[in-house]
Backbone of each chain as nested JSON, in Angstrom:
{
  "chains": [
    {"id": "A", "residues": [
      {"number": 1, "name": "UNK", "atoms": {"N": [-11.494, 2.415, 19.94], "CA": [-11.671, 0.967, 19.787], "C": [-10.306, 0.282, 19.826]}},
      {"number": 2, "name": "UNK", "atoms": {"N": [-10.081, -0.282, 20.642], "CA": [-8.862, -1.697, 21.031], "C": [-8.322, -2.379, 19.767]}},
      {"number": 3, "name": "UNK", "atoms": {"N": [-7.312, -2.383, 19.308], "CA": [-7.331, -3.026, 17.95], "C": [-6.545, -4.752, 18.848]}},
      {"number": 4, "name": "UNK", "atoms": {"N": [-7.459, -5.918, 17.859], "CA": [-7.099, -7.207, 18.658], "C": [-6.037, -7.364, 17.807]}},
      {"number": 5, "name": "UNK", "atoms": {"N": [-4.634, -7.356, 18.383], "CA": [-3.442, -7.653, 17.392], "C": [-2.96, -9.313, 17.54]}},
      {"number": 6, "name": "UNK", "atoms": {"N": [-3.069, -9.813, 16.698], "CA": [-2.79, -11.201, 16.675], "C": [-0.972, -11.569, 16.729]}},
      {"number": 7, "name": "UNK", "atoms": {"N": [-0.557, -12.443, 17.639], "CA": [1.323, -12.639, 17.741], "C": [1.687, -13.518, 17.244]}},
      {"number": 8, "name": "UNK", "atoms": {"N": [1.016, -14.631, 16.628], "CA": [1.176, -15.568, 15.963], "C": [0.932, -15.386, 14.472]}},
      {"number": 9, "name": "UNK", "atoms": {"N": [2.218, -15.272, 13.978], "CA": [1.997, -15.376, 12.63], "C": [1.607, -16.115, 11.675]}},
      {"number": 10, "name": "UNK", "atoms": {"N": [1.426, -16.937, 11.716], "CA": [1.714, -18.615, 10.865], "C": [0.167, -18.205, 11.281]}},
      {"number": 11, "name": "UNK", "atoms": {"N": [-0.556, -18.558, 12.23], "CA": [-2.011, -18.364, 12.652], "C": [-2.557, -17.406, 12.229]}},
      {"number": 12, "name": "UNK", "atoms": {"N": [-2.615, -16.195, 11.945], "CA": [-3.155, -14.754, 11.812], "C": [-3.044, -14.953, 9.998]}},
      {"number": 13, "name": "UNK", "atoms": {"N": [-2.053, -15.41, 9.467], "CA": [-1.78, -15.544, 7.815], "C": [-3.275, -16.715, 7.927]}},
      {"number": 14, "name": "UNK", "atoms": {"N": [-3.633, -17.646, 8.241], "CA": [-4.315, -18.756, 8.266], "C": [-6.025, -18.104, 8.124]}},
      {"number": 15, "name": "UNK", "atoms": {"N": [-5.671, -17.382, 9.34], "CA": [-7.1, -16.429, 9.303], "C": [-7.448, -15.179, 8.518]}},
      {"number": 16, "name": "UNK", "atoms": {"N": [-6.332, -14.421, 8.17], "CA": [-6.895, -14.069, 7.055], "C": [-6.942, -14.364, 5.742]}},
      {"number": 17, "name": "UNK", "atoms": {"N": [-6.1, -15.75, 5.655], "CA": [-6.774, -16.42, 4.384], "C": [-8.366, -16.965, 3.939]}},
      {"number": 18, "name": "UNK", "atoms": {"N": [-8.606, -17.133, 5.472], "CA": [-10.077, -17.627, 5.193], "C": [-10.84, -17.045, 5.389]}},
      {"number": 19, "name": "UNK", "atoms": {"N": [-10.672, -15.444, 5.801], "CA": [-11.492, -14.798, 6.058], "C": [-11.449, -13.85, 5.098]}},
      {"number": 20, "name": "UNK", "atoms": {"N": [-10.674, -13.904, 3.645], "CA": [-10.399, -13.048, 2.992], "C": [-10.12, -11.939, 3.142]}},
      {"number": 21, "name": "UNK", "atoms": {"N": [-9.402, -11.941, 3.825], "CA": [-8.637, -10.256, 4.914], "C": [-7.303, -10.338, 4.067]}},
      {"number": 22, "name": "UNK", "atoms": {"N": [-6.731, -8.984, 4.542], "CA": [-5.02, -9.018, 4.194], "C": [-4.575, -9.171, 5.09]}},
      {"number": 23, "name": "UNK", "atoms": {"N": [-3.527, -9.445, 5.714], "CA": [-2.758, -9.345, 6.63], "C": [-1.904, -8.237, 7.109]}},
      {"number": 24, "name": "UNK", "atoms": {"N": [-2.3, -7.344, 8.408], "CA": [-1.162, -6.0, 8.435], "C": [-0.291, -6.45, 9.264]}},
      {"number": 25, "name": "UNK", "atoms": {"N": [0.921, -6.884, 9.114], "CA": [1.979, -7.239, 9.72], "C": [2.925, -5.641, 10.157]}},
      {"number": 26, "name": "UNK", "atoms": {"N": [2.717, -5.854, 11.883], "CA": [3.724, -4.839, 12.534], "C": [4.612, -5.274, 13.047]}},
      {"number": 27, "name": "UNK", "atoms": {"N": [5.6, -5.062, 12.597], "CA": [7.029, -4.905, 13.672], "C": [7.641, -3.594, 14.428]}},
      {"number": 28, "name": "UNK", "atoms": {"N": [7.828, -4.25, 15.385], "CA": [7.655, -3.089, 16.458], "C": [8.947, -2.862, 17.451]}},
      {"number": 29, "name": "UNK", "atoms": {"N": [9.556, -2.228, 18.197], "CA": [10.496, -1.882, 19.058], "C": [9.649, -1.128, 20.119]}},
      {"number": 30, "name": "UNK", "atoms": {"N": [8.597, -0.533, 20.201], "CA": [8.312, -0.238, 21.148], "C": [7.42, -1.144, 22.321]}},
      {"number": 31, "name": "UNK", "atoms": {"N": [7.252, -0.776, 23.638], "CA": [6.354, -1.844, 24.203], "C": [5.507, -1.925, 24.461]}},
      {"number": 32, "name": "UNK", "atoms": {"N": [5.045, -3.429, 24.366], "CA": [3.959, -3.563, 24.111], "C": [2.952, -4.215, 25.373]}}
    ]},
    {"id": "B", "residues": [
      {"number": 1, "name": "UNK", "atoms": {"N": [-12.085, 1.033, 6.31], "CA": [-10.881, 0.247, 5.722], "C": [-10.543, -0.654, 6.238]}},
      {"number": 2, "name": "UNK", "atoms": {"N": [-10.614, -0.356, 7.861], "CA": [-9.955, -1.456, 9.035], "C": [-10.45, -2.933, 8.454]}},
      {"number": 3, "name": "UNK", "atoms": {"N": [-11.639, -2.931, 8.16], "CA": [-12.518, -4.369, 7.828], "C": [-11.318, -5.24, 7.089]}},
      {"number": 4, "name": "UNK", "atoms": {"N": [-10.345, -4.407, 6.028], "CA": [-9.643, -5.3, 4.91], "C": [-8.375, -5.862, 5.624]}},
      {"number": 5, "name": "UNK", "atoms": {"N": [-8.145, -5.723, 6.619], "CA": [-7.163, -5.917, 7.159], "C": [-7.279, -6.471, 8.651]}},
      {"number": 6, "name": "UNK", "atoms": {"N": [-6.438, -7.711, 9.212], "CA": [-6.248, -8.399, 10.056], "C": [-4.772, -8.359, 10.836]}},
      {"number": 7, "name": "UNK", "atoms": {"N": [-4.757, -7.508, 11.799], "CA": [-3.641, -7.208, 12.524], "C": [-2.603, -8.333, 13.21]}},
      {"number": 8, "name": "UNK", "atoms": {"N": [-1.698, -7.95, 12.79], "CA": [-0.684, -8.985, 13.439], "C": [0.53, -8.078, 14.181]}},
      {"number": 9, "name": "UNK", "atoms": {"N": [1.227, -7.947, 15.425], "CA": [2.237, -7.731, 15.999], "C": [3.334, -8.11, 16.383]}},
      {"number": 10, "name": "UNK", "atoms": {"N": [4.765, -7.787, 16.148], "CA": [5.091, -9.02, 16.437], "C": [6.66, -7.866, 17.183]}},
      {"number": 11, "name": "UNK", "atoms": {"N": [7.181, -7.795, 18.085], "CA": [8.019, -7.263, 18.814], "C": [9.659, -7.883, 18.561]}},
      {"number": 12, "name": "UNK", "atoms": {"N": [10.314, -6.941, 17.796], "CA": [11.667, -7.497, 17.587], "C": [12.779, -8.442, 18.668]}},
      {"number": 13, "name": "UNK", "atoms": {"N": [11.967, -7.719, 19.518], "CA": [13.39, -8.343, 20.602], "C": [12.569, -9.915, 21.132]}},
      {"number": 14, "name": "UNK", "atoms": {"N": [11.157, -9.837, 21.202], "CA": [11.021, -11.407, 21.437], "C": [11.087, -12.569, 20.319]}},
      {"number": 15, "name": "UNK", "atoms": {"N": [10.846, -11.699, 19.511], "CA": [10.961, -12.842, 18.285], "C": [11.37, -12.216, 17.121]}},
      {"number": 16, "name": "UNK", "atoms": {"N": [13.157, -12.235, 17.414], "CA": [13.564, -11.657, 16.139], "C": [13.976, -12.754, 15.169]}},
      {"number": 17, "name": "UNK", "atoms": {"N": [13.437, -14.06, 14.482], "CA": [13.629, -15.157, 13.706], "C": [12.62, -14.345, 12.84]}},
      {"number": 18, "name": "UNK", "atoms": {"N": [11.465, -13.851, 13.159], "CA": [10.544, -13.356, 11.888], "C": [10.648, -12.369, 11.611]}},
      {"number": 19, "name": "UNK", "atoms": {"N": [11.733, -11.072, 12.139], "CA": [12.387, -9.806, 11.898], "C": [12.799, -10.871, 10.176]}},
      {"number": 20, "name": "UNK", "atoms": {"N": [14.063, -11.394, 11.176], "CA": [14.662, -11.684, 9.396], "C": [13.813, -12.354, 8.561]}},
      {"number": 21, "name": "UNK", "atoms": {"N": [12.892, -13.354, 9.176], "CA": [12.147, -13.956, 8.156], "C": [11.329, -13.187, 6.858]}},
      {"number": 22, "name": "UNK", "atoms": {"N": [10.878, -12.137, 7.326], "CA": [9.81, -11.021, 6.488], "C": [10.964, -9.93, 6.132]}},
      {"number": 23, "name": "UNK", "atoms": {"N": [12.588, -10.23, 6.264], "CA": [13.326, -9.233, 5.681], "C": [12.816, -7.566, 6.346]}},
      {"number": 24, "name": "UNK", "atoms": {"N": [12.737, -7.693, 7.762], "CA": [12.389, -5.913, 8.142], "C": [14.044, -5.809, 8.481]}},
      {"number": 25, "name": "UNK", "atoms": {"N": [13.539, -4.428, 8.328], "CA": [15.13, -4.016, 8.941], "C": [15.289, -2.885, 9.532]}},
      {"number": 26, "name": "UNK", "atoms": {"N": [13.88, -2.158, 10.026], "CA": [13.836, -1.43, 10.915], "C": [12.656, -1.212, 11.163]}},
      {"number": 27, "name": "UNK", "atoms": {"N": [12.561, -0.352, 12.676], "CA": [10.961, -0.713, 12.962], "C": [10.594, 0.914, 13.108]}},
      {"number": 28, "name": "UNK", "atoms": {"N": [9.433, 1.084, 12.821], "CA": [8.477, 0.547, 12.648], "C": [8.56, -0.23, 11.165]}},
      {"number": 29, "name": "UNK", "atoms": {"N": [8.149, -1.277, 10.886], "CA": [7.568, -1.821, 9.727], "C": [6.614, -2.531, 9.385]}},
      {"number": 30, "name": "UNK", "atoms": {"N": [5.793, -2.068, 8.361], "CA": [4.587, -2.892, 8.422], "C": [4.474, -3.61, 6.729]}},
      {"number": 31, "name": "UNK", "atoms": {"N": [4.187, -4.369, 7.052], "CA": [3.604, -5.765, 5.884], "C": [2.899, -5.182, 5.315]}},
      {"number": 32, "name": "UNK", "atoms": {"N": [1.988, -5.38, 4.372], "CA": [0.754, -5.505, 3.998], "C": [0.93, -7.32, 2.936]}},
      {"number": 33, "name": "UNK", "atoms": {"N": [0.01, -7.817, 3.75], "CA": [0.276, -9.617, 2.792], "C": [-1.165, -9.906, 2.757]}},
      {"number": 34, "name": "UNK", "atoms": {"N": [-0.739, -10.771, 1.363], "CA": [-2.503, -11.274, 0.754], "C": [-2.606, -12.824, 1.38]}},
      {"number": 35, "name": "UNK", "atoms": {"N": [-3.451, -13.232, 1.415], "CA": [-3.632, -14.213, 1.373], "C": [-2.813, -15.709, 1.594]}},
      {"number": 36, "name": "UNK", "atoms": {"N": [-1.944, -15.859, 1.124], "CA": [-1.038, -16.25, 0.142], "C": [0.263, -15.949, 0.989]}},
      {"number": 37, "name": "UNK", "atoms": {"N": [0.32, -15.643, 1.754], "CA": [1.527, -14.868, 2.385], "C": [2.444, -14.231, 1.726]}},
      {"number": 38, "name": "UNK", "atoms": {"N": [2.108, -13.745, 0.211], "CA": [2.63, -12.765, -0.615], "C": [2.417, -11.485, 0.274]}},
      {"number": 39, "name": "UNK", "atoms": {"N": [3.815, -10.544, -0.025], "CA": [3.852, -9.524, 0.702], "C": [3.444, -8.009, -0.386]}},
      {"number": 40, "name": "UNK", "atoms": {"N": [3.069, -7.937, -0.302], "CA": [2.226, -6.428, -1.159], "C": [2.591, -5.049, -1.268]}},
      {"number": 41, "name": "UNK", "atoms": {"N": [2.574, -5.159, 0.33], "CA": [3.16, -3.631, 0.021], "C": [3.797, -3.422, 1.445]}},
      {"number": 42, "name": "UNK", "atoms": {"N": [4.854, -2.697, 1.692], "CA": [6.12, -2.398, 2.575], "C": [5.935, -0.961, 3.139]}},
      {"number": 43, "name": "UNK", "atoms": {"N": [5.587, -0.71, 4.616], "CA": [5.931, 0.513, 5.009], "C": [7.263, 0.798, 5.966]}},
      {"number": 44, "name": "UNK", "atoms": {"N": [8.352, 1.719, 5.986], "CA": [9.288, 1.721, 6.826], "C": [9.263, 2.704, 7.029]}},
      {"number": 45, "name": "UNK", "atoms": {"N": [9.29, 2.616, 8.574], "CA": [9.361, 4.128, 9.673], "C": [8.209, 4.895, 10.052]}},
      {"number": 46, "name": "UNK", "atoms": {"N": [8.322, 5.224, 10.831], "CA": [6.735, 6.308, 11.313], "C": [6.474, 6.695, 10.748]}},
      {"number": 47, "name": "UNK", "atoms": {"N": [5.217, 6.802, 10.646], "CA": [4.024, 8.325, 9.707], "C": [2.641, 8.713, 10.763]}},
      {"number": 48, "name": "UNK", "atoms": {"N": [2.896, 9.737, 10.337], "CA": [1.344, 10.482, 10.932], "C": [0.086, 9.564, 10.099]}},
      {"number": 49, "name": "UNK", "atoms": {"N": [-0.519, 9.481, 10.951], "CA": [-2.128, 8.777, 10.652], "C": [-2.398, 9.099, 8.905]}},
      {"number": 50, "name": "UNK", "atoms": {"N": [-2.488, 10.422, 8.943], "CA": [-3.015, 10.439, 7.568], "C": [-2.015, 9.785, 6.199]}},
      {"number": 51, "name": "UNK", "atoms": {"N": [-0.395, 10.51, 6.362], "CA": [0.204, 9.313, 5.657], "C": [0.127, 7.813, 5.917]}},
      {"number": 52, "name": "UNK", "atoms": {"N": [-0.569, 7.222, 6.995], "CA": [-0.236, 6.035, 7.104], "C": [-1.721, 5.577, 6.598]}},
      {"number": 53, "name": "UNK", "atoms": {"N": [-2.746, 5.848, 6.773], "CA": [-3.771, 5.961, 5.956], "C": [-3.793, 5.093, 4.55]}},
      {"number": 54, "name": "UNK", "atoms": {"N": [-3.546, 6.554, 4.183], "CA": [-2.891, 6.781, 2.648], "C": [-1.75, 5.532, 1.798]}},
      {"number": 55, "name": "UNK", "atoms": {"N": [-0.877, 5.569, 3.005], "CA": [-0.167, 4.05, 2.268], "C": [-0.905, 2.709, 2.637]}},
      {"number": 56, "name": "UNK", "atoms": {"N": [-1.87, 2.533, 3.814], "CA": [-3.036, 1.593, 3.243], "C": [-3.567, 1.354, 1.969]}},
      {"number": 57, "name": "UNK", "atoms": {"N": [-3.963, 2.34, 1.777], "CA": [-5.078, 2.657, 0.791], "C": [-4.009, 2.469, -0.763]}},
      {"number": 58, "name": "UNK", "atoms": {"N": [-2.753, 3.105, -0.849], "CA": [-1.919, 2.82, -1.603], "C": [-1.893, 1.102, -1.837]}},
      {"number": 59, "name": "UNK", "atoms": {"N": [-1.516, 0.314, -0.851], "CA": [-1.255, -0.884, -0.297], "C": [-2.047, -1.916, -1.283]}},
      {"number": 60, "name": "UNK", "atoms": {"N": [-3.863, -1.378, -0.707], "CA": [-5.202, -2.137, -1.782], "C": [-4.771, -1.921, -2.87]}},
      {"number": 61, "name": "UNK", "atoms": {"N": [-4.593, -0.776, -3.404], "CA": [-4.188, -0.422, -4.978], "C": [-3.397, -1.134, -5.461]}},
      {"number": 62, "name": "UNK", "atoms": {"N": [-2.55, -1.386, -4.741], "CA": [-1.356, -2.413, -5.561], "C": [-1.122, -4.082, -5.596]}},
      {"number": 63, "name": "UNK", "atoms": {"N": [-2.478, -4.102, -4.893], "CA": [-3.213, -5.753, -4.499], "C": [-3.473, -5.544, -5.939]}},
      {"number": 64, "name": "UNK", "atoms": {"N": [-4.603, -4.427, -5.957], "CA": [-5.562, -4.972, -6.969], "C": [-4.76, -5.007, -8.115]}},
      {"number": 65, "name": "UNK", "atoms": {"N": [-4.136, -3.825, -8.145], "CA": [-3.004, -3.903, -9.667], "C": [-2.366, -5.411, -9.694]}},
      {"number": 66, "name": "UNK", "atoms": {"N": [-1.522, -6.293, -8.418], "CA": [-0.718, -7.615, -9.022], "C": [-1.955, -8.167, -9.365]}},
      {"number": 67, "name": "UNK", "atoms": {"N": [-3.261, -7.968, -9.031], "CA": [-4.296, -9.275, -9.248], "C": [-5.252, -9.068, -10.874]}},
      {"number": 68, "name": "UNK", "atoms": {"N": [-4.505, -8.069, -11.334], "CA": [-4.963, -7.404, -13.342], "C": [-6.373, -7.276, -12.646]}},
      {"number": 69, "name": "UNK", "atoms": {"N": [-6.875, -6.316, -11.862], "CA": [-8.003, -5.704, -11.324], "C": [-8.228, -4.413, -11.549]}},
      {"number": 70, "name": "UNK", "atoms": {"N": [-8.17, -3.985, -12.691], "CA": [-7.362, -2.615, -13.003], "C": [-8.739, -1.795, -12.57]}},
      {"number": 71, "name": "UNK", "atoms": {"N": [-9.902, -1.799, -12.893], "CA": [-11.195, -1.235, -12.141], "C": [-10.523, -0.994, -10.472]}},
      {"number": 72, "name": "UNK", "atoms": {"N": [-11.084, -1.843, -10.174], "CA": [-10.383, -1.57, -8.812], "C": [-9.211, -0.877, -8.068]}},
      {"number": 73, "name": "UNK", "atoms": {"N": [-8.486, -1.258, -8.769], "CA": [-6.63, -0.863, -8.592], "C": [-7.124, 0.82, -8.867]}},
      {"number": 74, "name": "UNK", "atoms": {"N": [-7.887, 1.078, -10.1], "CA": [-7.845, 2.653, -10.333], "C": [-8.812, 3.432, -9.401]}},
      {"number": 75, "name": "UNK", "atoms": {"N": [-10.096, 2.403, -9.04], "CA": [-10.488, 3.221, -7.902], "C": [-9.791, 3.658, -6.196]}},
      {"number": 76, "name": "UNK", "atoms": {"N": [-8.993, 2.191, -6.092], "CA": [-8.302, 3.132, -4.752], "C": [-7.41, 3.888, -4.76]}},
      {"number": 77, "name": "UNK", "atoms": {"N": [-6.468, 4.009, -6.077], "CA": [-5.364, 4.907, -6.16], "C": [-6.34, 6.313, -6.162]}},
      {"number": 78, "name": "UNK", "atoms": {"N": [-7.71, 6.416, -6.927], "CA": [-7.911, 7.555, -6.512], "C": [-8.666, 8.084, -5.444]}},
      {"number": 79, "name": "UNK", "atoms": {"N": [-8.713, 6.804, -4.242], "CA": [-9.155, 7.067, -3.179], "C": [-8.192, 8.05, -2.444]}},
      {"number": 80, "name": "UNK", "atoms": {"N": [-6.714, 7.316, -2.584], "CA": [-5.847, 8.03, -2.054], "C": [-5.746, 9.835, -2.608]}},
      {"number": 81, "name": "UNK", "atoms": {"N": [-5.85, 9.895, -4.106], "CA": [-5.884, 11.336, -3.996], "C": [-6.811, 12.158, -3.495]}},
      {"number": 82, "name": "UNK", "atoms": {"N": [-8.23, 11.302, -3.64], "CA": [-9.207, 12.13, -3.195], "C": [-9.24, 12.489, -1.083]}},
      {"number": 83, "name": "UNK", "atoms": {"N": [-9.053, 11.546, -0.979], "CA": [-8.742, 11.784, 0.759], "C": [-7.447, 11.859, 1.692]}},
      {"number": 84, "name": "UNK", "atoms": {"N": [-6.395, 12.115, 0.801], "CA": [-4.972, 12.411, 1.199], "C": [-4.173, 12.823, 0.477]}},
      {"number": 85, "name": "UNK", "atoms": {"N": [-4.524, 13.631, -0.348], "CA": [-4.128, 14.331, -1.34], "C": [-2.576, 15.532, -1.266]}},
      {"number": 86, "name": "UNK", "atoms": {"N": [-2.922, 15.598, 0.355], "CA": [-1.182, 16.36, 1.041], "C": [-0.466, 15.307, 1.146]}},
      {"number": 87, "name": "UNK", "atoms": {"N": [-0.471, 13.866, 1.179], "CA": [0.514, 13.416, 1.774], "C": [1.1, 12.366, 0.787]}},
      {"number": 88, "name": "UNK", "atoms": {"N": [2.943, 11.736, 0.899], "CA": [3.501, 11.371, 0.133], "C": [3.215, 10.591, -1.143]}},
      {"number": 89, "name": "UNK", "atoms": {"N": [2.002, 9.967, -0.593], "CA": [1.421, 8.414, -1.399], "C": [0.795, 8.816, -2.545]}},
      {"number": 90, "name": "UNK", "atoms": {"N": [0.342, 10.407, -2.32], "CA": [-0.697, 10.494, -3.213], "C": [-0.054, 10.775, -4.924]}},
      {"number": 91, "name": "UNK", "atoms": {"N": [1.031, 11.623, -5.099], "CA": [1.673, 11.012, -6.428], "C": [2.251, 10.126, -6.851]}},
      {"number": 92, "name": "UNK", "atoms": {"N": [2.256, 9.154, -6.007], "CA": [1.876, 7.752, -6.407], "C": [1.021, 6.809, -7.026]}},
      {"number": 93, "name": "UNK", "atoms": {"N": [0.084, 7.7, -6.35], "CA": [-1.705, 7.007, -6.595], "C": [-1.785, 7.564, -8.109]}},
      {"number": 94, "name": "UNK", "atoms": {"N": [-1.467, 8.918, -7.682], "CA": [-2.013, 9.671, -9.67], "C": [-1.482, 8.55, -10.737]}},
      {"number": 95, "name": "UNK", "atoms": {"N": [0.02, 8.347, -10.785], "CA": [1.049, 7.921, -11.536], "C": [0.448, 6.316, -11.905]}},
      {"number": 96, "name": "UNK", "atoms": {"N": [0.215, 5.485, -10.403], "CA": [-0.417, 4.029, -10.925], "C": [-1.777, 4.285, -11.313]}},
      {"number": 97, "name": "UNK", "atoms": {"N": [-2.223, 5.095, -11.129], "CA": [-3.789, 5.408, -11.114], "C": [-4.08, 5.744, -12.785]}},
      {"number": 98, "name": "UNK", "atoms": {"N": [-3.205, 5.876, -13.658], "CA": [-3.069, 6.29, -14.843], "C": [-2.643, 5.097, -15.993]}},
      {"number": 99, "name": "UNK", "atoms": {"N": [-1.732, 4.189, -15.03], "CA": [-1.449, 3.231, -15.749], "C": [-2.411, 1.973, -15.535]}},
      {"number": 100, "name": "UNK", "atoms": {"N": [-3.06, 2.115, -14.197], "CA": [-4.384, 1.003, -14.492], "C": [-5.335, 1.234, -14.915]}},
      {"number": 101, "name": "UNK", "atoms": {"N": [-5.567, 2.402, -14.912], "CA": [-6.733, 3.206, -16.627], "C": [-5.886, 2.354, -17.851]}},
      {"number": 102, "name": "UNK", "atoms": {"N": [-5.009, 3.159, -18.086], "CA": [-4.235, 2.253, -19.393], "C": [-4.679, 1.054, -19.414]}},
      {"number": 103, "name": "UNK", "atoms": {"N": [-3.852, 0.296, -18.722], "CA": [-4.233, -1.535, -18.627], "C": [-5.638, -1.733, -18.555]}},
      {"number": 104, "name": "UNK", "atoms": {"N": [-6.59, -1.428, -18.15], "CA": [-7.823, -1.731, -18.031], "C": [-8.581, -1.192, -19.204]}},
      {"number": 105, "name": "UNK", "atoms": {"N": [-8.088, -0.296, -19.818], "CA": [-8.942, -0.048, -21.178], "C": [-8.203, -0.004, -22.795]}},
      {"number": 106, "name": "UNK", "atoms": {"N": [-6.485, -0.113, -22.364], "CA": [-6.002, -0.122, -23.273], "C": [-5.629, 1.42, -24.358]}},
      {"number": 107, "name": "UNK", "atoms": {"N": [-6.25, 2.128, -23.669], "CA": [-6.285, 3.261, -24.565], "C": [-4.84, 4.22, -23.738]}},
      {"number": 108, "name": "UNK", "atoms": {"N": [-4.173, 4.591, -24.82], "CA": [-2.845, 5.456, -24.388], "C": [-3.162, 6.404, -24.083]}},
      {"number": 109, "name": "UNK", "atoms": {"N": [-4.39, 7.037, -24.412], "CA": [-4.409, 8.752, -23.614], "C": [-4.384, 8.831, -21.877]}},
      {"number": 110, "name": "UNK", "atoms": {"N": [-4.787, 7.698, -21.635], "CA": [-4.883, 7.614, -20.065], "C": [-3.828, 7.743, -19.521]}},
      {"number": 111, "name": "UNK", "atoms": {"N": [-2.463, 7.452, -20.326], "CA": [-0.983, 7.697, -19.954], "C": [-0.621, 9.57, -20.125]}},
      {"number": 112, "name": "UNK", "atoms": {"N": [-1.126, 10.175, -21.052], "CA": [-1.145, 11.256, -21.684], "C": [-2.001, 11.921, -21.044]}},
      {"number": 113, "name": "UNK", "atoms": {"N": [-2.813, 11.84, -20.266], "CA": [-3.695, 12.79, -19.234], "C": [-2.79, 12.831, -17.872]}},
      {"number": 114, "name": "UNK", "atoms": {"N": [-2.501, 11.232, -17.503], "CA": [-1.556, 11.699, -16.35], "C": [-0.642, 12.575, -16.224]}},
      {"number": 115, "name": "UNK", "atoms": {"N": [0.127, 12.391, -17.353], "CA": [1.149, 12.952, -17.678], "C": [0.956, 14.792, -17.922]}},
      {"number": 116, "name": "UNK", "atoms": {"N": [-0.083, 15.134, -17.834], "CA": [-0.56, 16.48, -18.298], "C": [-1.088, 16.762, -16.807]}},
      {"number": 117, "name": "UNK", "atoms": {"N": [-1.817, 16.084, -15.434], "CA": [-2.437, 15.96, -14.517], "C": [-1.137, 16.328, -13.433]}},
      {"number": 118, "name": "UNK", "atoms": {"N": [-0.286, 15.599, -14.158], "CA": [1.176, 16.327, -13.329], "C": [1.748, 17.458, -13.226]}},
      {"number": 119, "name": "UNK", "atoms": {"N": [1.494, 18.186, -13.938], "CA": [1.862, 19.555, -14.706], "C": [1.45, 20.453, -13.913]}},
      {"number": 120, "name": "UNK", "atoms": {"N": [0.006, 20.251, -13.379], "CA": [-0.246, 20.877, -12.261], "C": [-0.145, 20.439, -10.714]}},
      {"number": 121, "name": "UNK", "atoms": {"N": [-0.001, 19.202, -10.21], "CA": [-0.253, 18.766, -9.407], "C": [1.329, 17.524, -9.349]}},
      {"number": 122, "name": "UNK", "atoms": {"N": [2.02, 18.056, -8.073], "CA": [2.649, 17.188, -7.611], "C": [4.028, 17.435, -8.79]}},
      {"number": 123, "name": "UNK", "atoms": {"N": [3.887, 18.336, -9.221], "CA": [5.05, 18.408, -10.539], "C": [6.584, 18.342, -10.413]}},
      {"number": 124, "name": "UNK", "atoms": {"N": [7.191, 18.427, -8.805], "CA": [8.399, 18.061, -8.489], "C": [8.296, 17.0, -7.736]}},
      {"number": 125, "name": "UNK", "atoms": {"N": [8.054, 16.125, -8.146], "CA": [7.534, 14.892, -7.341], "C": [8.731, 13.566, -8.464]}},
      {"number": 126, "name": "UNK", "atoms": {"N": [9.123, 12.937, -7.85], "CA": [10.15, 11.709, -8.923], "C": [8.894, 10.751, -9.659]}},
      {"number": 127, "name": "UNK", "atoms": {"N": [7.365, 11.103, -9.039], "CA": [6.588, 10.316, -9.903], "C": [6.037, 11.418, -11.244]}},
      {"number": 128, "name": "UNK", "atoms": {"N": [6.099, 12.504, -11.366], "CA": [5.98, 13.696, -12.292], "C": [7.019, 13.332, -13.203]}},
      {"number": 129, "name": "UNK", "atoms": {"N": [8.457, 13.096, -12.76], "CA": [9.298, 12.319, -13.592], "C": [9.133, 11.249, -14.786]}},
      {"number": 130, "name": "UNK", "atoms": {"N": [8.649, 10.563, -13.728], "CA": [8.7, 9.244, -14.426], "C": [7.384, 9.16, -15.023]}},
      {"number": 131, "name": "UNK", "atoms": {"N": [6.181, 10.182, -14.849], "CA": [4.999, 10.283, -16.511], "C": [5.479, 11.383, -17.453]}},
      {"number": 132, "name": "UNK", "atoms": {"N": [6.364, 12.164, -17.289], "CA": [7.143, 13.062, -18.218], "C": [6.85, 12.875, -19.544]}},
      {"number": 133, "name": "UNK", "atoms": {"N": [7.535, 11.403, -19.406], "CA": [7.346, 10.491, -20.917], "C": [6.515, 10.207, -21.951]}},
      {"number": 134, "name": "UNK", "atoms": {"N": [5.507, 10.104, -21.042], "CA": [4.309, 10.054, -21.248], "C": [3.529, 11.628, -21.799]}},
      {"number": 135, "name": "UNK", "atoms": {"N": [3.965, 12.691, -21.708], "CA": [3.556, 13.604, -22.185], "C": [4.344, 14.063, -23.391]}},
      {"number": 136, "name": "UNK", "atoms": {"N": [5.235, 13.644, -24.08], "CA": [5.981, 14.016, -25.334], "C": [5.181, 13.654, -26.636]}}
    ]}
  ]
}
């Protein structure tokens, strides 16, 4: 299964506020 | 687990303003943030699936612990021992997993079982250390 990774941060914090999610924030060096 | 969590990516070299913003300082690194854009819990550097798992599951535990959820907080710390029990997180899990028994019921033996739970399990571990104390 495809994981949908969200690039907008400010947006993705927004949605899982209201969706009562946590947020998994990756930082990454490899490409993407 | 996936359900508790909402993925975000974000690639150092295109947008390194939120490298420094979230304080990473090497990659791989991953967040774990509530709500709130409080940051929870910190992973740095690769892990195999099952440690990385495991510091999920660590991650909830320590939600629930800042949120005085100590029910909770003690059931995922012993999620982590029960389903990753080889890997780093898990004398971790024992160690908080003992002190949100404590906090949640108040009773000191829950410090004094950990502390005896170490003895066999995980006993050169710096978290075996630090319930030592707890067994005198």
């Amino acid at each position: 299964m495809a994981i949908e990774w969200r690039k907008d941060v400010d947006a993705a914090l927004a949605e899982a506020g209201s969706a009562g999610r946590l947020l998994l924030l990756d930082f990454t060096a490899a490409p993407m | 687990m996936h359900g508790h969590f909402l993925p975000a990516r974000i690639h150092v070299k295109e947008r390194p303003a939120l490298f420094e913003r979230f304080g990473a300082r090497w990659t791989p690194t991953v967040l774990v943030m509530d709500s709130s854009g409080v940051e929870r819990h910190r992973i740095e550097g690769f892990l195999p699936a099952s440690d990385f798992a495991a510091q999920l599951l660590l991650g909830l535990g320590h939600l629930a612990f800042a949120e005085q959820d100590w029910k909770e907080a003690e059931q995922r710390f012993g999620e982590v021992l029960e389903e990753h029990p080889d890997t780093e997180a898990a004398p971790e899990a024992l160690y908080w997993k003992g002190v949100a028994r404590y906090k949640g019921t108040g009773d000191g033996a829950a410090l004094g079982e950990t502390a005896r739970a170490f003895r066999s399990r995980y006993a050169t571990s710096s978290w075996a250390k630090k319930a030592s104390v707890w067994g005198q």
